[in-house]
BABARO-684436 format. One record per residue (C-alpha): residue in three letters; x, y, z. Coordinates in steps of 0.1 Angstrom, whole numbers, padded with zeros to 4 digits, always signed. Layout:
ALAXYZ;...
This chain:
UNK-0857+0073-0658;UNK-0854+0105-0687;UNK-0824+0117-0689;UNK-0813+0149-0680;UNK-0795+0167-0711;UNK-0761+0168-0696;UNK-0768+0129-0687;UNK-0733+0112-0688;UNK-0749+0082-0704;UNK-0754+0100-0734;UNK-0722+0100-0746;UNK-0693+0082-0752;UNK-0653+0093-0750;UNK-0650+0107-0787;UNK-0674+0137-0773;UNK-0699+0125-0796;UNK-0737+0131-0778;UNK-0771+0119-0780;UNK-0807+0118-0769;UNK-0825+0087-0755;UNK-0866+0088-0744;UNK-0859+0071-0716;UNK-0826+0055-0698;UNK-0826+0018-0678;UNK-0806-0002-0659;UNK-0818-0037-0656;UNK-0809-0056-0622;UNK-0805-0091-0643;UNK-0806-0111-0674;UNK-0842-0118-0675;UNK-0852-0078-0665;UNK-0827-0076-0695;UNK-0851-0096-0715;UNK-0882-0082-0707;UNK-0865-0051-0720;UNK-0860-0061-0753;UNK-0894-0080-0753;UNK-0911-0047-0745;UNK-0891-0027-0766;UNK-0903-0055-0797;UNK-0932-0048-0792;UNK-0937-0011-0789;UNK-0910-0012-0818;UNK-0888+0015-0799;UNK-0848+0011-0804;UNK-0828+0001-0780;UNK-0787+0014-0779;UNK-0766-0010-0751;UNK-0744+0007-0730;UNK-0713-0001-0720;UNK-0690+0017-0698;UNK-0687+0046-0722;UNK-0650+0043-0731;UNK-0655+0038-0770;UNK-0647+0064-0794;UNK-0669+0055-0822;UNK-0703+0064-0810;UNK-0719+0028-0807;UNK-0734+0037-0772;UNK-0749+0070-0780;UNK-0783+0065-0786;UNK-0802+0079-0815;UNK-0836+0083-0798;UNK-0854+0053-0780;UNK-0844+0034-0749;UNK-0808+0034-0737;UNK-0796+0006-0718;UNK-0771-0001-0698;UNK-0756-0031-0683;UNK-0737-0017-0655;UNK-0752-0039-0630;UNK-0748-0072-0647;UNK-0714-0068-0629;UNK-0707-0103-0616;UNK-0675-0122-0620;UNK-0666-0157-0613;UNK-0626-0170-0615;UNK-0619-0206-0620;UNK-0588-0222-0630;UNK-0588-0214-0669;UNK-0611-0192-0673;UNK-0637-0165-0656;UNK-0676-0163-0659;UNK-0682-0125-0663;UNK-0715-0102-0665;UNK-0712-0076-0694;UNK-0708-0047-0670;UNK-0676-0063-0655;UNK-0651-0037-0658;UNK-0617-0055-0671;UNK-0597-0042-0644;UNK-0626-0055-0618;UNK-0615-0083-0640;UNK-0579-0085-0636;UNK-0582-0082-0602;UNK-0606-0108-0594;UNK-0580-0137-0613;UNK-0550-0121-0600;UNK-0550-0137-0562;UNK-0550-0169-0584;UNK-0521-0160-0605;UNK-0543-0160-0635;UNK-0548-0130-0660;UNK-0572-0119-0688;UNK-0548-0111-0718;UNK-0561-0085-0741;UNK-0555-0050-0725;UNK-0569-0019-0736;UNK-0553+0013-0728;UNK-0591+0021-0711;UNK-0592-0009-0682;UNK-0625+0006-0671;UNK-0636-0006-0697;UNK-0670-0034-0699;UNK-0662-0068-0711;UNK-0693-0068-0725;UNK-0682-0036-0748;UNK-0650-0053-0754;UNK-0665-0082-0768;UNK-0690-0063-0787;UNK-0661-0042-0807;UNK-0636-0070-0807;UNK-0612-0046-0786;UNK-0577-0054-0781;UNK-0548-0037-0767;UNK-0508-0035-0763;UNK-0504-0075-0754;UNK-0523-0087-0788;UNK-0493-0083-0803;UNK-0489-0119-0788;UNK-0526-0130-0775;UNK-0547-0117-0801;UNK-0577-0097-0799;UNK-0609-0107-0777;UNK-0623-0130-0800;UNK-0596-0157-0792;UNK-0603-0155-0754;UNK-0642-0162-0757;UNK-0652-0192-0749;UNK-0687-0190-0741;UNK-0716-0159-0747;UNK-0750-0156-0734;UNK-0768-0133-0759;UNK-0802-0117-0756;UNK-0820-0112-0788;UNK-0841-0081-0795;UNK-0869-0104-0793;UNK-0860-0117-0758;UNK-0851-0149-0766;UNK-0818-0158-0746;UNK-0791-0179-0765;UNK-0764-0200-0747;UNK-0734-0205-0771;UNK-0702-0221-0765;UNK-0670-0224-0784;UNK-0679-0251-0810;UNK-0714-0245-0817;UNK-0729-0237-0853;UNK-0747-0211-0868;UNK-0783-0225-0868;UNK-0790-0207-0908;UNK-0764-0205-0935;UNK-0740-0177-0930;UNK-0724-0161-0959;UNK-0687-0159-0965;UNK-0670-0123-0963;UNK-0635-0113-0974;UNK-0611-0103-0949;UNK-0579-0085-0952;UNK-0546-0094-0946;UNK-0539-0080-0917;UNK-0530-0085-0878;UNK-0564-0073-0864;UNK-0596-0065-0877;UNK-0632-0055-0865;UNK-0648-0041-0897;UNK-0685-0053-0903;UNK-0698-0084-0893;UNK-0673-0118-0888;UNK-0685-0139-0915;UNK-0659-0166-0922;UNK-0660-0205-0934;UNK-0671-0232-0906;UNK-0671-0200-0880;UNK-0687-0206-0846;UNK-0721-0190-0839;UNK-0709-0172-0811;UNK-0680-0152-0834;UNK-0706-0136-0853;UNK-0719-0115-0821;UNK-0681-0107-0815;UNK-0677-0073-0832;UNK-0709-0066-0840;UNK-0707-0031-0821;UNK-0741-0050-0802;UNK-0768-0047-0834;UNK-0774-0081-0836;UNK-0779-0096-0802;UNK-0768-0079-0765;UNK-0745-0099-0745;UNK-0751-0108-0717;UNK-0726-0129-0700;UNK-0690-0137-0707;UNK-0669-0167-0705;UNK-0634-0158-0714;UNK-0602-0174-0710;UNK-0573-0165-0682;UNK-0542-0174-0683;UNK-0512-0181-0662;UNK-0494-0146-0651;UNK-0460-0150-0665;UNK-0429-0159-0637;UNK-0408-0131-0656;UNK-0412-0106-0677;UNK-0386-0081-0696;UNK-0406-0046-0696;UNK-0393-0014-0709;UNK-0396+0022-0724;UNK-0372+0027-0750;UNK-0363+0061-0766;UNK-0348+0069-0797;UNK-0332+0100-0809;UNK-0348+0097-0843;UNK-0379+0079-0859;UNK-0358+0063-0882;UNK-0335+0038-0857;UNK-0370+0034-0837;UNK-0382+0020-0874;UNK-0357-0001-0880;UNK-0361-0017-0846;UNK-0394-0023-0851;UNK-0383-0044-0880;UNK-0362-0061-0864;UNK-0375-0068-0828;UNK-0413-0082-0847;UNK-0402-0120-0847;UNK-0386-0119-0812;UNK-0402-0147-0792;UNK-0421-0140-0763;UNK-0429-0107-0772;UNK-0456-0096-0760;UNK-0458-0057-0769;UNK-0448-0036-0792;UNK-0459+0002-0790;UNK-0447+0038-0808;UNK-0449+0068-0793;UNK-0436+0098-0815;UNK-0424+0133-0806;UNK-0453+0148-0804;UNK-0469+0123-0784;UNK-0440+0123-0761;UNK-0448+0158-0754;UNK-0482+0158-0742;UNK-0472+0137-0716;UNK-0437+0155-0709;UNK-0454+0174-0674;UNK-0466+0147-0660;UNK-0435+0127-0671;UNK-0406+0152-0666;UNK-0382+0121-0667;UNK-0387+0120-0701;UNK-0350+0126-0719;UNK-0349+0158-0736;UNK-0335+0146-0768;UNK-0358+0112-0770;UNK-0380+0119-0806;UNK-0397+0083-0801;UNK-0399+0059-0779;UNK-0408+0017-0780;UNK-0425-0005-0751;UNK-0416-0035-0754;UNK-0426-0060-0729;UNK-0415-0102-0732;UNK-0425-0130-0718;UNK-0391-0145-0705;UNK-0400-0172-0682;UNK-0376-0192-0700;UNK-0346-0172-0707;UNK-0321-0165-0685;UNK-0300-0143-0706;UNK-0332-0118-0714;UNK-0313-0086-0696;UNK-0279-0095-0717;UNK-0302-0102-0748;UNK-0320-0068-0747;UNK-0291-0045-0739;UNK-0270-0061-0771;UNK-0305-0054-0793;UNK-0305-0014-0776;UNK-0271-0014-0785;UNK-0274-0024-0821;UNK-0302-0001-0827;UNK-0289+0031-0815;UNK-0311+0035-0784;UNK-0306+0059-0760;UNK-0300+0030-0734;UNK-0293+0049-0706;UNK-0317+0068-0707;UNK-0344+0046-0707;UNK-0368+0029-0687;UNK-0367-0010-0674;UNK-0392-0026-0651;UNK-0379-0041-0619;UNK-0409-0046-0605;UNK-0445-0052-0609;UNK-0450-0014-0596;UNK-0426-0002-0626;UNK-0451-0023-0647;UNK-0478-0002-0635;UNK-0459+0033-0640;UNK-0452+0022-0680;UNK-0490+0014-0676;UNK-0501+0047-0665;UNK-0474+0067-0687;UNK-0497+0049-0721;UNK-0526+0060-0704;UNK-0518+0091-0700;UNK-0512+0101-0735;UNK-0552+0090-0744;UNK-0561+0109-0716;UNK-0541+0142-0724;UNK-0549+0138-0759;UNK-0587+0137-0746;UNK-0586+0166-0728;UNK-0571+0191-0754;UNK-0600+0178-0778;UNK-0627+0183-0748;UNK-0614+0216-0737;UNK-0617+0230-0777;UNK-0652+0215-0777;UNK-0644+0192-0806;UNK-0652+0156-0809;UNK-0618+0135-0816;UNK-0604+0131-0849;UNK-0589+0100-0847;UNK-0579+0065-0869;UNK-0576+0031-0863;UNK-0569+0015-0892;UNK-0541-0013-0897;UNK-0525-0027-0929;UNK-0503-0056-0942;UNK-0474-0055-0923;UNK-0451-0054-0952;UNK-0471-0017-0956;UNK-0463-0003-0921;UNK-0437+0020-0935;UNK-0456+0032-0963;UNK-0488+0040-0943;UNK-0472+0058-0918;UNK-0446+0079-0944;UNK-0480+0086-0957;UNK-0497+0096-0929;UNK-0466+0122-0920;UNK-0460+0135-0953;UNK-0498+0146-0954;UNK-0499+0159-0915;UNK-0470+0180-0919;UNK-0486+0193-0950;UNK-0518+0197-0935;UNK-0516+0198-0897;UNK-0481+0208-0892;UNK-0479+0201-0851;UNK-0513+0195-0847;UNK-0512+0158-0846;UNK-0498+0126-0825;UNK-0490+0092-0840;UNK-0489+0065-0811;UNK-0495+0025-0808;UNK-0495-0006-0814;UNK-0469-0006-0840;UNK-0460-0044-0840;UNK-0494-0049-0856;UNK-0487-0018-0882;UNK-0519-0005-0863;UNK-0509+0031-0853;UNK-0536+0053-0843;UNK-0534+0088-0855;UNK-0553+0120-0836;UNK-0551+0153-0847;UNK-0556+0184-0829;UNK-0572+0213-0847;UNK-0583+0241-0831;UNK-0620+0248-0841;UNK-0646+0232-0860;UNK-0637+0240-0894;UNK-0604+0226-0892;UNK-0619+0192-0877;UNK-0640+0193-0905;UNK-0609+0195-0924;UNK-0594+0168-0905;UNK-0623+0144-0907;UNK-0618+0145-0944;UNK-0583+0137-0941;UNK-0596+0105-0921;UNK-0614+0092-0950;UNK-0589+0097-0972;UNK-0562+0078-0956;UNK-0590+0055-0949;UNK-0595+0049-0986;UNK-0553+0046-0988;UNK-0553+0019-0959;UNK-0577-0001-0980;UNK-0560+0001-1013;UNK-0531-0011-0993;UNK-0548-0040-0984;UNK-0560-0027-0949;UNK-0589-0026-0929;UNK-0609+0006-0915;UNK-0612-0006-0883;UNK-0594-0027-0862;UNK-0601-0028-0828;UNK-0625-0001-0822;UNK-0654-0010-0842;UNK-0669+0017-0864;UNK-0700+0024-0844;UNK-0721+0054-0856;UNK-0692+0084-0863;UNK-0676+0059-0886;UNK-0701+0039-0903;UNK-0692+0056-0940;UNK-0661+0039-0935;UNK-0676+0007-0944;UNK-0681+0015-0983;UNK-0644+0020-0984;UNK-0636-0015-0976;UNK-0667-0037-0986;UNK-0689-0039-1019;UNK-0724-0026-1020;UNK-0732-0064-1023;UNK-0712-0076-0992;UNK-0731-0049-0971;UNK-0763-0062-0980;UNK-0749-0097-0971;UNK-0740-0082-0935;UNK-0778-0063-0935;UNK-0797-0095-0943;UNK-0781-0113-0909;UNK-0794-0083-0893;UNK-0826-0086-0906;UNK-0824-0122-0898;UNK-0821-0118-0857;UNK-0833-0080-0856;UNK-0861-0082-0881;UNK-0874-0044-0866;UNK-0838-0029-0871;UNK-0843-0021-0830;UNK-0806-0029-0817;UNK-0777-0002-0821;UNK-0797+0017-0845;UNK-0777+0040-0870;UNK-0746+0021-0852;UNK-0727+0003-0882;UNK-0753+0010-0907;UNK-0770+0038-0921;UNK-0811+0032-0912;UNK-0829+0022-0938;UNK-0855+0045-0953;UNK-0882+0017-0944;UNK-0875+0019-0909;UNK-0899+0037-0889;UNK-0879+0069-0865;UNK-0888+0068-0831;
């Protein structure tokens, strides 16, 4: 079908939009194949689409076809693991292992998210403080090729051509250009690749047991500085399973909808453990409030799974509120997601104040996942000048993150609003290391064109 101009699939939820000749929604893996044969041979690009929660711009399309998986929905539990088309949503996801006391661990904030767009930016969430990002729970990919050939790869299997090694930094989570590591699995590479080197298909992904008890709260502090130090503090705690910030300002985009909220909280922590076998956890957690200065009556504990749900929706809410004030100015979002060392989680975020309140003084929110020193920043501005302004901020602090030892990217993927972020953290050689794989499985440049890397000047527009 051509899409309207207004046509939802033609963006993503960073604002940014597209055009695409022609939109299509194959019923299966093999119409999926046909696809990408016919698009090979009318050379036309092709952009995969997902369930449009990214932020980066990797599913708007730059002209050509745009595809979408939405009906490759299925979803199979067994004990272990699930068998999931890349249009399952991960709460469709969740919901599907949970009668079988199983769960999928990474969690983004968005759970409408696809699984196939999770694996394709290497997404992760609050719980990867302890499970890791999406990477460590694939087992098993089916991946289309833009030529239509269909690969089956499983946890184990090779690279069938020699793939260059790539530095990576020293950090808790990274998605930055292509996963190019010693003895890697041939699967890993198409994790992350923000879907320019093969489309995914099909998922196999690991569940695991749902915890028999878990220690959940939202813990303010009067002041950034005791939240800091707890930080420090509560990082080797075992069990742990989240670790979040939420600063003032944050806290006050969600203060309406959350009027529980103490008046005098400046920050606050969710922590969530794994406590299955403690039975001291309450005892443990009010001595650790105690000695970091939290306002412990005044904060939130879980009793139930239900409570779970309300901390779930209180995160949520702050991406949503912090959507809608950039929507209703018309901007797209000016927003980070880079992590560094975590010996450089202080220094990165002092940084990140010092120039905000220079720059954007109460224009801006700090919130996340902390416990990885992977805090996202969004500022606010008010019209397009000033996000102009703020987008150059970005790179700066981009550049900073990197001479920290940091990565640009860590669990978003850079897609196409972010792609110059790329020459911050990797050589002009190591690019063209990433670009020859590319040219290797995607010889036309069709797949995720513009998403990642600039297009080359040899490349024909369509």
């Amino acid at each position: 079908m051509r899409p309207e101009p207004d046509s939802p699939y033609l963006s993503d939820a960073s604002g940014m939009r597209g055009c695409a000749s022609e939109i299509l929604v194959p019923e299966n893996e093999a119409a999926l194949a046909q696809i990408l044969r016919d698009a090979t041979a009318t050379k036309t690009p092709v952009t995969i689409s997902g369930s449009g929660t990214g932020v980066t711009g990797g599913r708007v399309p730059d002209g050509g076809w745009l595809v979408s998986l939405e009906r490759l929905n299925s979803i199979r539990v067994e004990k272990g693991y699930a068998v999931c088309g890349a249009g399952a949503s991960l709460a469709a996801i969740q919901a599907a292992a949970a009668p079988t006391k199983q769960f999928y661990a990474p969690d983004p904030t968005e759970n409408s998210a696809s699984i196939g767009g999770s694996v394709s930016t290497n997404a992760s969430g609050s719980r990867s403080f302890l499970y890791g990002a999406t990477r460590r729970h694939v087992r098993a990919l089916r991946v289309v090729l833009a030529s239509g050939e269909i690969l089956a790869l499983r946890r184990g299997d090779k690279p069938p051509f020699e793939i260059p090694v790539l530095p990576a930094p020293d950090v808790k989570k990274n998605t930055a250009g292509y996963f190019m590591r010693p003895g890697m699995d041939y699967l890993d590479l198409f994790v992350g690749a923000d879907g320019t080197l093969g489309v995914v298909s099909e998922v196999e992904v690991t569940l695991l047991e749902i915890p028999k008890t878990l220690f959940t709260g939202v813990v303010f502090f009067d002041s950034d500085a005791r939240a800091l130090d707890a930080v420090d503090v509560w990082r080797p705690i075992a069990g742990l399973r989240m670790l979040e910030y939420i600063d003032a300002a944050s806290l006050d985009v969600v203060r309406s909808r959350f009027p529980e909220i103490p008046g005098e909280a400046r920050v606050a922590l969710i922590i969530e453990q794994d406590v299955s076998t403690s039975n001291d956890a309450e005892e443990a957690w009010l001595n650790r409030l105690e000695e970091a200065g939290a306002l412990t009556d005044d904060s939130w504990f879980a009793a139930s799974a239900s409570d779970r749900e309300r901390f779930r929706r209180f995160r949520h809410a702050l991406a949503e509120g912090v959507n809608e004030i950039i929507r209703q100015r018309g901007l797209m979002k000016a927003n980070s997601d880079f992590a560094v060392p975590l010996a450089r989680s202080r220094d990165i975020l002092q940084r990140y104040r010092d120039t905000l309140d220079r720059e954007f003084p109460g224009q801006y929110v700090i919130f996340g996942h902390i416990g990885d020193a992977h805090v996202h920043i969004n500022v606010l501005p008010p019209n397009k000048a000033e996000w102009d302004r703020a987008m150059g901020l970005m790179k700066e602090f981009a550049a900073a993150v990197v001479e920290m030892g940091g990565t640009v990217s860590a669990e978003h993927g850079l897609g196409k609003r972010k792609r110059d972020y790329l020459k911050l953290q990797f050589t002009p050689q190591e690019i063209e290391t990433m670009q020859a794989v590319k040219r290797r499985l995607d010889p036309q440049w069709l797949l995720g064109r513009g998403t990642l890397f600039e297009v080359p000047a040899n490349v024909a527009q369509a």
